[in-house]
mmJSON file of the N, C-alpha and C atoms, coordinates in Angstrom:
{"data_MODEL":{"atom_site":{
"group_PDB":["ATOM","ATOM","ATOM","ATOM","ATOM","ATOM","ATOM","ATOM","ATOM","ATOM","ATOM","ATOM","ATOM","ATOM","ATOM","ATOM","ATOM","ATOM","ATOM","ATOM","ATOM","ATOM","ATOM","ATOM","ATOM","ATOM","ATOM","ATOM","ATOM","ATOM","ATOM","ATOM","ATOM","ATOM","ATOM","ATOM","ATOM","ATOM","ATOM","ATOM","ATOM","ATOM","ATOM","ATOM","ATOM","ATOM","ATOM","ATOM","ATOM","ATOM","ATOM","ATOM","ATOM","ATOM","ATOM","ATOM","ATOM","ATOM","ATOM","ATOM","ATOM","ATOM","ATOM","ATOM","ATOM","ATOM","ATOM","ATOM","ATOM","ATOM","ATOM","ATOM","ATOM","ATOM","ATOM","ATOM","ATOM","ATOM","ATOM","ATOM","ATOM","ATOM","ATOM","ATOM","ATOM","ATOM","ATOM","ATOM","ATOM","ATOM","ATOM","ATOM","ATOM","ATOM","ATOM","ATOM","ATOM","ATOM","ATOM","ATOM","ATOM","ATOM","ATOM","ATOM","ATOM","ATOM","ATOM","ATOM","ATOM","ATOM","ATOM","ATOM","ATOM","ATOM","ATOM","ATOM","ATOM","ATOM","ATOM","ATOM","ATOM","ATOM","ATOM","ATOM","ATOM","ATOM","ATOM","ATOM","ATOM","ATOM","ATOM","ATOM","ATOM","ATOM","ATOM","ATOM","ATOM","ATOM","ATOM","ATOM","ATOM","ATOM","ATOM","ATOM","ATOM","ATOM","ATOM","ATOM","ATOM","ATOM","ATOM","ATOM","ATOM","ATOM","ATOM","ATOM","ATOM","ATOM","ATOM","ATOM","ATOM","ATOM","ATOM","ATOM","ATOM","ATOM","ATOM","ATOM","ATOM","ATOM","ATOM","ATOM","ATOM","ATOM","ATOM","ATOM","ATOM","ATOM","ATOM","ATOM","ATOM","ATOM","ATOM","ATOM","ATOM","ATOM","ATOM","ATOM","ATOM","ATOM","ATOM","ATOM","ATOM","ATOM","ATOM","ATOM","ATOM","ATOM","ATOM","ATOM","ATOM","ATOM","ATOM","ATOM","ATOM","ATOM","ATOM","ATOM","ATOM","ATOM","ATOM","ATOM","ATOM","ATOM","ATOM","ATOM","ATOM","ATOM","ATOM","ATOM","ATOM","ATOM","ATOM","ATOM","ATOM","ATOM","ATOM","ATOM"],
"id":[1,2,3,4,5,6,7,8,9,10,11,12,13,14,15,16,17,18,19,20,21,22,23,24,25,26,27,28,29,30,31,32,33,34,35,36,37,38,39,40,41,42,43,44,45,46,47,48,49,50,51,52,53,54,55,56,57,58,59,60,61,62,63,64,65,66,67,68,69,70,71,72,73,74,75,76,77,78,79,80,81,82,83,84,85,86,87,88,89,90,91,92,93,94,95,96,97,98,99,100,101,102,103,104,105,106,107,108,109,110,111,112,113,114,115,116,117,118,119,120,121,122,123,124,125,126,127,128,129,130,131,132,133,134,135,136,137,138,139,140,141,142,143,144,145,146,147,148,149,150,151,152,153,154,155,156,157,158,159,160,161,162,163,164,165,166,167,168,169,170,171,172,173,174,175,176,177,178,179,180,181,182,183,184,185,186,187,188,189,190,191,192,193,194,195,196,197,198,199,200,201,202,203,204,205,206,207,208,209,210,211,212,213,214,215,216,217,218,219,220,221,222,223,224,225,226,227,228],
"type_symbol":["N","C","C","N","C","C","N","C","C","N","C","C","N","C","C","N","C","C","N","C","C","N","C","C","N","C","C","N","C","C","N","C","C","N","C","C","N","C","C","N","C","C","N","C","C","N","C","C","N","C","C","N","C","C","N","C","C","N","C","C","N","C","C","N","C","C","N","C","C","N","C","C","N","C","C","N","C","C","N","C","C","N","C","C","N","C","C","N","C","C","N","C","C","N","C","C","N","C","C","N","C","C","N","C","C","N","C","C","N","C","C","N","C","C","N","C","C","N","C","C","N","C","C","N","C","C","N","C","C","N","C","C","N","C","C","N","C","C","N","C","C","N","C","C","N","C","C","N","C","C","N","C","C","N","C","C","N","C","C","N","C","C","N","C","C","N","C","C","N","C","C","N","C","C","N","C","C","N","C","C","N","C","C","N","C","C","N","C","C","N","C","C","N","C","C","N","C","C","N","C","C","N","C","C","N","C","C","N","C","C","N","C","C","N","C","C","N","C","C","N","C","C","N","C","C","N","C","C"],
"label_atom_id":["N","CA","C","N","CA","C","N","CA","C","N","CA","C","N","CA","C","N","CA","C","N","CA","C","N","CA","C","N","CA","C","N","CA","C","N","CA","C","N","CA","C","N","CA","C","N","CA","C","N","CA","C","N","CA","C","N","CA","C","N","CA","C","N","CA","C","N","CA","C","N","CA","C","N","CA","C","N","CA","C","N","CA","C","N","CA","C","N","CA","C","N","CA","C","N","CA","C","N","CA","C","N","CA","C","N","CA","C","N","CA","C","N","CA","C","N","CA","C","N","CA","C","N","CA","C","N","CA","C","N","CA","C","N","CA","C","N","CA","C","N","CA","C","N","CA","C","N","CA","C","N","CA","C","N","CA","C","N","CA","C","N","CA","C","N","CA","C","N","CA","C","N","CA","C","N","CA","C","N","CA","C","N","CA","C","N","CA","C","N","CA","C","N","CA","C","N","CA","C","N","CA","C","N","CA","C","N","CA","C","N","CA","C","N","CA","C","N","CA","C","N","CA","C","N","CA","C","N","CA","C","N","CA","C","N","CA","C","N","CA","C","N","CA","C","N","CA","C","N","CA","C","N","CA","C","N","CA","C","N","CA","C","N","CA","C"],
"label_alt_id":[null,null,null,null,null,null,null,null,null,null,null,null,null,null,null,null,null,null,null,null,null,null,null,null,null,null,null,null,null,null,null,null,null,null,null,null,null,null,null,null,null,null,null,null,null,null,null,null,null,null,null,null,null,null,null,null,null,null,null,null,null,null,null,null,null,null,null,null,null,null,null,null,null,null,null,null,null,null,null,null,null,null,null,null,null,null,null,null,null,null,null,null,null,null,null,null,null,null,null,null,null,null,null,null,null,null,null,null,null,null,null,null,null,null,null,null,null,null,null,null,null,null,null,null,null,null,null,null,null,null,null,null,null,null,null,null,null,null,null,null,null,null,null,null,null,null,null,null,null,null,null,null,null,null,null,null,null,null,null,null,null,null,null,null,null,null,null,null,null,null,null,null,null,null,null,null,null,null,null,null,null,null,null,null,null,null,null,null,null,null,null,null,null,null,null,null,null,null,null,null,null,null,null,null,null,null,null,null,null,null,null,null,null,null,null,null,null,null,null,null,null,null,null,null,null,null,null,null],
"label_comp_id":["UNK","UNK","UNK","UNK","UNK","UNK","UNK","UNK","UNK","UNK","UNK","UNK","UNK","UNK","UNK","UNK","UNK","UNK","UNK","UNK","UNK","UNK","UNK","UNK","UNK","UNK","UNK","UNK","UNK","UNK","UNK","UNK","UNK","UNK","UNK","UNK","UNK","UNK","UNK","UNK","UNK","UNK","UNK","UNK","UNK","UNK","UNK","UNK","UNK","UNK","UNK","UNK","UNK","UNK","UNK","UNK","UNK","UNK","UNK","UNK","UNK","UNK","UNK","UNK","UNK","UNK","UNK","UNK","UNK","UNK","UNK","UNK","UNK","UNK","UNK","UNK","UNK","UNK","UNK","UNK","UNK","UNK","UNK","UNK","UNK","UNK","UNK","UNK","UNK","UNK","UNK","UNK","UNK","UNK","UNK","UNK","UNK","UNK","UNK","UNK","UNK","UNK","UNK","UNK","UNK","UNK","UNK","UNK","UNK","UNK","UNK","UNK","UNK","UNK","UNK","UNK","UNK","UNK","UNK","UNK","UNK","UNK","UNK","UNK","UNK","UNK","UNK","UNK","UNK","UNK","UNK","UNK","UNK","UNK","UNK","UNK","UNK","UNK","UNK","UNK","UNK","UNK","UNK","UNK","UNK","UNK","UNK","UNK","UNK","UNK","UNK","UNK","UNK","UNK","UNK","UNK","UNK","UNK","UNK","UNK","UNK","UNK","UNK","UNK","UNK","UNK","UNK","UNK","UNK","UNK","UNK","UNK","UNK","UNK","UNK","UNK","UNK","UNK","UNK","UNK","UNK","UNK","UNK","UNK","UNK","UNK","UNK","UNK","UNK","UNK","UNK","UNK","UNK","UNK","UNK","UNK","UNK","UNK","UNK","UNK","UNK","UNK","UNK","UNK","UNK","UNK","UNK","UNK","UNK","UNK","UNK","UNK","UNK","UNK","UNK","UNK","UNK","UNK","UNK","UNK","UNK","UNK","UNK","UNK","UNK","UNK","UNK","UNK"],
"label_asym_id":["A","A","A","A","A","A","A","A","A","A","A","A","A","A","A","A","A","A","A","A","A","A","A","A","A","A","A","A","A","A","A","A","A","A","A","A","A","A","A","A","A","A","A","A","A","A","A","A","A","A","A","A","A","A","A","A","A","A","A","A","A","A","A","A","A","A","A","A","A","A","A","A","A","A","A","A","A","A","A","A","A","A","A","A","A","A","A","A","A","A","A","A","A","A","A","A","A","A","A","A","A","A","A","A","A","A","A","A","A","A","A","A","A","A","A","A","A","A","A","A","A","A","A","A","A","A","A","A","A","A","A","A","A","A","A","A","A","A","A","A","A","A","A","A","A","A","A","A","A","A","A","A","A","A","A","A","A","A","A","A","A","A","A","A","A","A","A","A","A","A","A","A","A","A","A","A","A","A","A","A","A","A","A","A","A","A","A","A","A","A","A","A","A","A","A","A","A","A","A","A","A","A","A","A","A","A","A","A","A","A","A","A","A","A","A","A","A","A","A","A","A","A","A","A","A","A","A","A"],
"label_entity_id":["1","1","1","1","1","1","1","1","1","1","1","1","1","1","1","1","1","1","1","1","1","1","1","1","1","1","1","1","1","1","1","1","1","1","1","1","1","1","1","1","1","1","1","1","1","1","1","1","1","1","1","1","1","1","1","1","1","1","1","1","1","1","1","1","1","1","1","1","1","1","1","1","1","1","1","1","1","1","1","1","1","1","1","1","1","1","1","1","1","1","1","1","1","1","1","1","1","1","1","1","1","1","1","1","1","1","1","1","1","1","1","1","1","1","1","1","1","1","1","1","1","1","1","1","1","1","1","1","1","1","1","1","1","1","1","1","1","1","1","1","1","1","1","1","1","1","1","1","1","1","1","1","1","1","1","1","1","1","1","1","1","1","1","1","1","1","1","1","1","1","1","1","1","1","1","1","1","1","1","1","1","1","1","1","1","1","1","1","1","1","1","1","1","1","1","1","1","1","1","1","1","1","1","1","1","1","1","1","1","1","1","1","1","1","1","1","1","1","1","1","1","1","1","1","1","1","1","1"],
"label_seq_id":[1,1,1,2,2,2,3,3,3,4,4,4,5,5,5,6,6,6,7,7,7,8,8,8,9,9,9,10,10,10,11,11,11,12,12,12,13,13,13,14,14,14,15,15,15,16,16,16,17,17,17,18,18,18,19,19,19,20,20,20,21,21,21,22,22,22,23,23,23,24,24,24,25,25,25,26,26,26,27,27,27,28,28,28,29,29,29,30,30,30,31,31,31,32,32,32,33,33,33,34,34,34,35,35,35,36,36,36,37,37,37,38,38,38,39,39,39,40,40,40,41,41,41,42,42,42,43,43,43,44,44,44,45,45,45,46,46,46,47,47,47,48,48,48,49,49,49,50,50,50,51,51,51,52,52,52,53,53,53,54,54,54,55,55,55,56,56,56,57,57,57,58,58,58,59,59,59,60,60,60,61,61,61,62,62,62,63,63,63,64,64,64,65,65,65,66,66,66,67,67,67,68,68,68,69,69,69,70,70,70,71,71,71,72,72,72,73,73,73,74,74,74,75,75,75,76,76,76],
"pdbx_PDB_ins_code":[null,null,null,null,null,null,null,null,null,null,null,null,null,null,null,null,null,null,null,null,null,null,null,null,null,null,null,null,null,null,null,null,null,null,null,null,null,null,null,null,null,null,null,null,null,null,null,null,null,null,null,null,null,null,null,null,null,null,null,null,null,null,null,null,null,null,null,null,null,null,null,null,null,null,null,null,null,null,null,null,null,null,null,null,null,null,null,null,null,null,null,null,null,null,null,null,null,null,null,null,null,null,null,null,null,null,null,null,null,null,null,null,null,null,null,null,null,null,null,null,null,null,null,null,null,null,null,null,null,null,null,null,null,null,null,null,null,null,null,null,null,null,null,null,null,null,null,null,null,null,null,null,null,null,null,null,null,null,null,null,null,null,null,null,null,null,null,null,null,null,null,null,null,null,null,null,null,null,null,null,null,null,null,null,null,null,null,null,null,null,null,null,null,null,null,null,null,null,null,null,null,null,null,null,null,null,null,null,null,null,null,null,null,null,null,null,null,null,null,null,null,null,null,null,null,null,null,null],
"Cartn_x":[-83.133,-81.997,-81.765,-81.809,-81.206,-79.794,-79.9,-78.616,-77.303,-76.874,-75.774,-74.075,-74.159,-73.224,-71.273,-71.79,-70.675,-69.893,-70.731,-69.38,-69.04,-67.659,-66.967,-66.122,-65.755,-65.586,-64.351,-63.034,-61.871,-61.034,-61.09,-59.555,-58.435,-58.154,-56.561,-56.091,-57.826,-57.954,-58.277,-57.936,-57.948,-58.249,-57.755,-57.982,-60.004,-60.222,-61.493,-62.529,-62.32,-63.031,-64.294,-65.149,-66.465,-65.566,-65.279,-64.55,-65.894,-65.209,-65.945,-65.289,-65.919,-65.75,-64.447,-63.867,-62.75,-61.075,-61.685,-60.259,-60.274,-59.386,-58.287,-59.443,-60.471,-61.44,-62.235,-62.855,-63.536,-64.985,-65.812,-67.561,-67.042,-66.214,-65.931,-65.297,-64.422,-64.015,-64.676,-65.701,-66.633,-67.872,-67.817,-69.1,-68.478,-67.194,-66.604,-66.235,-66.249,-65.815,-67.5,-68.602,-69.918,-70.149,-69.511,-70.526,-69.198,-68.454,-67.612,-67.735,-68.441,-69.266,-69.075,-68.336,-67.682,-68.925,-68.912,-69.892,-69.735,-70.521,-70.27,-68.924,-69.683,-68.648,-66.964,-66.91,-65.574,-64.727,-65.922,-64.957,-64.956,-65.387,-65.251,-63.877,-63.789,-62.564,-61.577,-61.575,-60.507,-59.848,-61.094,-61.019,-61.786,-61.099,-61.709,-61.935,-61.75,-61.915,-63.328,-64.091,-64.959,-66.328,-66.978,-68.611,-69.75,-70.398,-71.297,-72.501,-72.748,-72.887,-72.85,-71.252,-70.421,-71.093,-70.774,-70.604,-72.371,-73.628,-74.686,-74.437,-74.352,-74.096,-73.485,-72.269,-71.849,-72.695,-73.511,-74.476,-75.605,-75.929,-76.714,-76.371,-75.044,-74.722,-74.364,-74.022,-73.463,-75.156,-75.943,-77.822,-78.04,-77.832,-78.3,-77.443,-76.19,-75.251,-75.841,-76.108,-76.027,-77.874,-78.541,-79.75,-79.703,-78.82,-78.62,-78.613,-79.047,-78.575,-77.954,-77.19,-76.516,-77.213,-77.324,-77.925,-76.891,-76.268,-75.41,-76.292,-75.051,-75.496,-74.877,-75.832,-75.427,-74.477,-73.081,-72.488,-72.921,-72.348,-72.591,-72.361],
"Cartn_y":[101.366,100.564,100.834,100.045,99.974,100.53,101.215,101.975,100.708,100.723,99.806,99.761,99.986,100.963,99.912,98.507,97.699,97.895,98.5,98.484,99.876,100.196,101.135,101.652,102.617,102.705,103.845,103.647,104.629,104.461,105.51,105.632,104.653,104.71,104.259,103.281,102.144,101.076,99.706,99.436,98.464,99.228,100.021,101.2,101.222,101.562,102.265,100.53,100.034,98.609,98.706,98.583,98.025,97.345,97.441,96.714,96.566,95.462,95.665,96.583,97.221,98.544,98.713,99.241,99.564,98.948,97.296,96.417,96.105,95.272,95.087,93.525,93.447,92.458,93.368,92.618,92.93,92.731,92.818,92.775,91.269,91.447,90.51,89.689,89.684,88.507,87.404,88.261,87.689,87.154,87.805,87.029,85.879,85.961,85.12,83.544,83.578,82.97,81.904,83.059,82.284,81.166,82.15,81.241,80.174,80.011,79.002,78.242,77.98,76.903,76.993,78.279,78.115,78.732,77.895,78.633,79.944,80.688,81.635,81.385,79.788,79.79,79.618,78.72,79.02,79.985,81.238,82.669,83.136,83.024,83.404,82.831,81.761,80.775,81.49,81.644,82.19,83.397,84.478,86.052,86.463,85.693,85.938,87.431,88.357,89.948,90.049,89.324,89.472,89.089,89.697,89.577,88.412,87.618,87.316,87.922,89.664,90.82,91.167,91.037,91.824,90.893,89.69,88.677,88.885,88.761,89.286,90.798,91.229,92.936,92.767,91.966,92.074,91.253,90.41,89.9,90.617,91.415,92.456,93.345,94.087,94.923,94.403,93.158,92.872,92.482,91.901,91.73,93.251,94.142,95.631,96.454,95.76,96.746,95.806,94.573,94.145,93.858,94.828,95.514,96.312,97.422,98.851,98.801,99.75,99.701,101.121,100.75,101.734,102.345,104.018,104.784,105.804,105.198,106.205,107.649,108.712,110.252,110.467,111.329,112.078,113.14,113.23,114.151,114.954,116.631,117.526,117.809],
"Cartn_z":[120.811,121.261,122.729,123.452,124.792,124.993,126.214,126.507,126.983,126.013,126.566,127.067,127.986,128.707,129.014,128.975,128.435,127.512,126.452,125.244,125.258,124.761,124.989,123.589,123.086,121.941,122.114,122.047,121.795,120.934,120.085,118.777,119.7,120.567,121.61,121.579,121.66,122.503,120.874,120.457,119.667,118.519,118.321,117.034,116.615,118.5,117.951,118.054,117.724,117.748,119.07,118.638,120.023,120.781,122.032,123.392,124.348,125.233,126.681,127.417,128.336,129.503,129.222,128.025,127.736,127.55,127.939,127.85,126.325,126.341,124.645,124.283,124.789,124.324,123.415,122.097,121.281,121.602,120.97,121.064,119.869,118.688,117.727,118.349,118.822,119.797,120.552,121.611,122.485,121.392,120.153,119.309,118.546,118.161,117.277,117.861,119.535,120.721,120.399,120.591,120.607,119.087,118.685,116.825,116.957,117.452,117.198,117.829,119.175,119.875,121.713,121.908,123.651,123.972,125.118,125.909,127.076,127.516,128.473,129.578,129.807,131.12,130.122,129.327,128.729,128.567,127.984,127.804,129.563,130.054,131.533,132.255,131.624,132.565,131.373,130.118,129.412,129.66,130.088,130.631,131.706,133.351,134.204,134.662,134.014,134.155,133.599,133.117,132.356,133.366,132.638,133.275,132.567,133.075,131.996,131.413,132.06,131.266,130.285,130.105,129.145,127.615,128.12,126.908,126.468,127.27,126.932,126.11,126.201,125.96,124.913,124.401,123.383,122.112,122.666,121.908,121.018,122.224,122.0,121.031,121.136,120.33,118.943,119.119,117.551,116.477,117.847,117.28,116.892,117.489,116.485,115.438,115.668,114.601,113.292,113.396,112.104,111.4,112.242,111.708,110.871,111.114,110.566,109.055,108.849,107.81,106.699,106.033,105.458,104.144,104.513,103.323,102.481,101.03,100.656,100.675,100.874,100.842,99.443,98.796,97.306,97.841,96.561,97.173,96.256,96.814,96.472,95.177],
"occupancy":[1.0,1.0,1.0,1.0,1.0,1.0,1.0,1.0,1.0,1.0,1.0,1.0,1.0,1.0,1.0,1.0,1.0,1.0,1.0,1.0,1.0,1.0,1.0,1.0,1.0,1.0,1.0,1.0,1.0,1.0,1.0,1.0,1.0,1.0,1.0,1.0,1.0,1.0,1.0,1.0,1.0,1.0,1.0,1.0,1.0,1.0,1.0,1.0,1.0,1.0,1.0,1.0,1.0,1.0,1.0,1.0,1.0,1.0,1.0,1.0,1.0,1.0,1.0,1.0,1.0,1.0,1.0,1.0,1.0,1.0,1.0,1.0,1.0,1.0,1.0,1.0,1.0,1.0,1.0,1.0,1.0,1.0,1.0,1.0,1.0,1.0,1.0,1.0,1.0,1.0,1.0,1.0,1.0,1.0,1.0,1.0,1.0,1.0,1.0,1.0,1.0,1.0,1.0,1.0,1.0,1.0,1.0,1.0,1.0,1.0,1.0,1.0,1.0,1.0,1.0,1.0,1.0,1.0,1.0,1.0,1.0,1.0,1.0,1.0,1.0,1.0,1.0,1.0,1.0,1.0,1.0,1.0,1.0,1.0,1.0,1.0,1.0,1.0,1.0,1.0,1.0,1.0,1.0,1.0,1.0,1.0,1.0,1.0,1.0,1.0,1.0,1.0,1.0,1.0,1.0,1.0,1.0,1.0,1.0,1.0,1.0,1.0,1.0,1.0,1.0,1.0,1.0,1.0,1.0,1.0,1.0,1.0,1.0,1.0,1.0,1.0,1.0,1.0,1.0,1.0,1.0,1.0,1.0,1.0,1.0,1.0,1.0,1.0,1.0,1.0,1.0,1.0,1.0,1.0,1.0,1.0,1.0,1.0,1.0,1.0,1.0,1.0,1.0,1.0,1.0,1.0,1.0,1.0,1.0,1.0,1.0,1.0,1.0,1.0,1.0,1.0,1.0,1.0,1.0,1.0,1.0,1.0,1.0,1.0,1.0,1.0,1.0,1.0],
"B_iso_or_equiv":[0.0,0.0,0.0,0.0,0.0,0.0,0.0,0.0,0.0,0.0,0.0,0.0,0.0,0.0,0.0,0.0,0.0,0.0,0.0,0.0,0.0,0.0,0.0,0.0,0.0,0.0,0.0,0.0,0.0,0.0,0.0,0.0,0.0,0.0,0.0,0.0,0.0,0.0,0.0,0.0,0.0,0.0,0.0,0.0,0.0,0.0,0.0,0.0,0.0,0.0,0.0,0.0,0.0,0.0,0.0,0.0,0.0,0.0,0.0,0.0,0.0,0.0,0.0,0.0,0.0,0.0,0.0,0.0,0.0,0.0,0.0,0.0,0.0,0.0,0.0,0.0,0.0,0.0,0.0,0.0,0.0,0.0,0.0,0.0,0.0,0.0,0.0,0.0,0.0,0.0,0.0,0.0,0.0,0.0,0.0,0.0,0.0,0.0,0.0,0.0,0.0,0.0,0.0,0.0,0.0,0.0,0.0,0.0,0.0,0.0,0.0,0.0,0.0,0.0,0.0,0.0,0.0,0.0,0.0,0.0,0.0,0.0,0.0,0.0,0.0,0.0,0.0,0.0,0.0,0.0,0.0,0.0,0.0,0.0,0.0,0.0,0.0,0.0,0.0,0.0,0.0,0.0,0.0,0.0,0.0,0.0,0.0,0.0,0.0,0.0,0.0,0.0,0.0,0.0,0.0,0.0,0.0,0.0,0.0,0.0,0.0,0.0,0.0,0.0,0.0,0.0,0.0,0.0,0.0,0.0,0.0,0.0,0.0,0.0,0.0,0.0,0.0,0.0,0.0,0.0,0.0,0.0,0.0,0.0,0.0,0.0,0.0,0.0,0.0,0.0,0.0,0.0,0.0,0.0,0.0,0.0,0.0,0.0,0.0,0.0,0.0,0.0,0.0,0.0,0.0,0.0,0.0,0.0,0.0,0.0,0.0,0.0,0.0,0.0,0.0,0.0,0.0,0.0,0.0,0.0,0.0,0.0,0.0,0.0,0.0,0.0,0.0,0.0],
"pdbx_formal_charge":[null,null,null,null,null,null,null,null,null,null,null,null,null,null,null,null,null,null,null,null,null,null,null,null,null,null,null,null,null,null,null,null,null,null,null,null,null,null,null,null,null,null,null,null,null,null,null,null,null,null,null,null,null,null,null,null,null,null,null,null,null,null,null,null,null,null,null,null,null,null,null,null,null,null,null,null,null,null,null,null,null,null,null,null,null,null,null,null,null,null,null,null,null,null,null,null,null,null,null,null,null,null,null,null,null,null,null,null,null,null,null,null,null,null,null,null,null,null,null,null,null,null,null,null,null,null,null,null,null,null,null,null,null,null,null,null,null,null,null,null,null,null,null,null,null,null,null,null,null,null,null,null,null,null,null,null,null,null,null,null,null,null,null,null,null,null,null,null,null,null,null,null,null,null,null,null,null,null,null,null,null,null,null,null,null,null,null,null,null,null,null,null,null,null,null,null,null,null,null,null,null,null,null,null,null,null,null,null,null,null,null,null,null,null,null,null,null,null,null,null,null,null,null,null,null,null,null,null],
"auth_seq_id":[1,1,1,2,2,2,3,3,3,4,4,4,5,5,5,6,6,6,7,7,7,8,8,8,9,9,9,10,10,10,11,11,11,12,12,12,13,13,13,14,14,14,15,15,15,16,16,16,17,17,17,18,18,18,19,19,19,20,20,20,21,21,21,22,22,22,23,23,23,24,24,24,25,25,25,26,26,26,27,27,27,28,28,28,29,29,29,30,30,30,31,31,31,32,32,32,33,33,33,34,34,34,35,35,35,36,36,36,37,37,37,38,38,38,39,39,39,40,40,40,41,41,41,42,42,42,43,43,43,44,44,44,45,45,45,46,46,46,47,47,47,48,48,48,49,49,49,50,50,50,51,51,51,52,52,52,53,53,53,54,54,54,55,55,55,56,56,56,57,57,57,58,58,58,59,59,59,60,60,60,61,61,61,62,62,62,63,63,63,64,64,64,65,65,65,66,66,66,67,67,67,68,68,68,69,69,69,70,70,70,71,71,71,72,72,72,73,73,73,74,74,74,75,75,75,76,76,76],
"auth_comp_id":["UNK","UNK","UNK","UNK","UNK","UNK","UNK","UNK","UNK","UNK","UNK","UNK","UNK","UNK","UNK","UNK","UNK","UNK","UNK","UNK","UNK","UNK","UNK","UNK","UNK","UNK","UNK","UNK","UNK","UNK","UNK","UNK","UNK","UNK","UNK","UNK","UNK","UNK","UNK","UNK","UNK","UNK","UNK","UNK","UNK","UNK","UNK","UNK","UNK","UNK","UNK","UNK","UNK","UNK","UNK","UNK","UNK","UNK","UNK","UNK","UNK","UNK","UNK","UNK","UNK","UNK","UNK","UNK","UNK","UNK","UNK","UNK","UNK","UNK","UNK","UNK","UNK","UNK","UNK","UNK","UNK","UNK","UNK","UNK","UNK","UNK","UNK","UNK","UNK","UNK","UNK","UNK","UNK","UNK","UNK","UNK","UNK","UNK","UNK","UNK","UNK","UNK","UNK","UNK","UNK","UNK","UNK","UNK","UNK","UNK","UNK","UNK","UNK","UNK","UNK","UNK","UNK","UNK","UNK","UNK","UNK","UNK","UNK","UNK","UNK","UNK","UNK","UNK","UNK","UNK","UNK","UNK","UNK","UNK","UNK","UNK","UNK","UNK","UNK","UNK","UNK","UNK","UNK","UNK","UNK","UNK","UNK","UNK","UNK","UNK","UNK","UNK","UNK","UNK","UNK","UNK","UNK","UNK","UNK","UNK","UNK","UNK","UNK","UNK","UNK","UNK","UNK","UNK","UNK","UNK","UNK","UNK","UNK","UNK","UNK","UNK","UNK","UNK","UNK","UNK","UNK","UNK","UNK","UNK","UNK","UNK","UNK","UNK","UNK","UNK","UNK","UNK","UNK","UNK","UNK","UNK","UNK","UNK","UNK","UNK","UNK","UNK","UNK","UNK","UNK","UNK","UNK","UNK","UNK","UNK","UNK","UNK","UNK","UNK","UNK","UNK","UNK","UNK","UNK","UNK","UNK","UNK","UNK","UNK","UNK","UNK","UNK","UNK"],
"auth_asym_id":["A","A","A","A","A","A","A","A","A","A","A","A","A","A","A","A","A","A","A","A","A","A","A","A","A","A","A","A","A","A","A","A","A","A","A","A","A","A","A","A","A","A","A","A","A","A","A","A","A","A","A","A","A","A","A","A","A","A","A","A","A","A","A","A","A","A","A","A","A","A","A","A","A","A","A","A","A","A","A","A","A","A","A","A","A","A","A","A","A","A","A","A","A","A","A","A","A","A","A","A","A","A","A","A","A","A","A","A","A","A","A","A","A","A","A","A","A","A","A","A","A","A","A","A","A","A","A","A","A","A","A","A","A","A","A","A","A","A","A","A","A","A","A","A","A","A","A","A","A","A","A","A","A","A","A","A","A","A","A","A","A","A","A","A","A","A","A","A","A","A","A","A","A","A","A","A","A","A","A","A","A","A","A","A","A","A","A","A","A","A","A","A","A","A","A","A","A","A","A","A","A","A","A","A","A","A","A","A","A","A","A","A","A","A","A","A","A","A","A","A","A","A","A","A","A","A","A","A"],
"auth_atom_id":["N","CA","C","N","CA","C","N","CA","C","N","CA","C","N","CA","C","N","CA","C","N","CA","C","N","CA","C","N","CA","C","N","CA","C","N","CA","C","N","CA","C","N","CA","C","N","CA","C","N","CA","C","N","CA","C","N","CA","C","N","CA","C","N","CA","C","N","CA","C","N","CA","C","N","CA","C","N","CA","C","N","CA","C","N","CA","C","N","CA","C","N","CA","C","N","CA","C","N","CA","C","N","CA","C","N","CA","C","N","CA","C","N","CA","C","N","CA","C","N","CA","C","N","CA","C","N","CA","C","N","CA","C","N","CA","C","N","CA","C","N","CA","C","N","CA","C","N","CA","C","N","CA","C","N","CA","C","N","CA","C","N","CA","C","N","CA","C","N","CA","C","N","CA","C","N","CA","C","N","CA","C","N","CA","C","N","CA","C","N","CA","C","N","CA","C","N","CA","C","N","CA","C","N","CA","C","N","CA","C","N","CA","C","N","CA","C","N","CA","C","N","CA","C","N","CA","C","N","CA","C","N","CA","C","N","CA","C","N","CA","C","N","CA","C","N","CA","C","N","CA","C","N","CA","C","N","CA","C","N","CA","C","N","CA","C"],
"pdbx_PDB_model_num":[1,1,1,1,1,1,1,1,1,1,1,1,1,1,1,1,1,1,1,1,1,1,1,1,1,1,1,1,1,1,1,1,1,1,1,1,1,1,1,1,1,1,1,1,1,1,1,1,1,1,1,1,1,1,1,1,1,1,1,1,1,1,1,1,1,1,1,1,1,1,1,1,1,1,1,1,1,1,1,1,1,1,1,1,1,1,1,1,1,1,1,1,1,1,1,1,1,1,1,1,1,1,1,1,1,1,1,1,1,1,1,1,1,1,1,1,1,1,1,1,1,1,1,1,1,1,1,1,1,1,1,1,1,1,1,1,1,1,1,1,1,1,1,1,1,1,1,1,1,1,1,1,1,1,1,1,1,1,1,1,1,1,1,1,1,1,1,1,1,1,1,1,1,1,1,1,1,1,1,1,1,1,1,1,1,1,1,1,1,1,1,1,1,1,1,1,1,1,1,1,1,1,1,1,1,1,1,1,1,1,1,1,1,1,1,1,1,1,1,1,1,1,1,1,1,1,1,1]
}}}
């Protein structure tokens, strides 16, 4: 996985939620923005604080979180 240094991750900040560089924007937000049909420049004119980086980056990250995959552990 590529080091991806856009998303930002704090208990503080949207209770912990994947953010961009630490604002109250989601990685779910900026993906939920895409599958619903806006384009880059839209979320840009919506959240001119934003990068068209970020919105790549959050693409990215939501393309590998939802690779993963989950292995239950036997408990003890």
């Amino acid at each position: 996985m590529q080091n991806l240094t856009r998303i930002t991750r704090n208990p503080e900040v949207m209770g912990g939620k994947p953010c961009i560089r630490g604002m109250r924007v989601t990685v779910g937000a900026i993906v939920g923005l895409m599958a619903s049909g806006h384009t880059p420049s839209d979320i840009l004119a919506a959240y001119p604080y934003l990068e068209e980086a970020d919105i790549y980056e959050a693409l990215a990250y939501a393309a590998w979180r939802s690779e993963e995959i989950e292995v239950p552990l036997k408990s003890a």
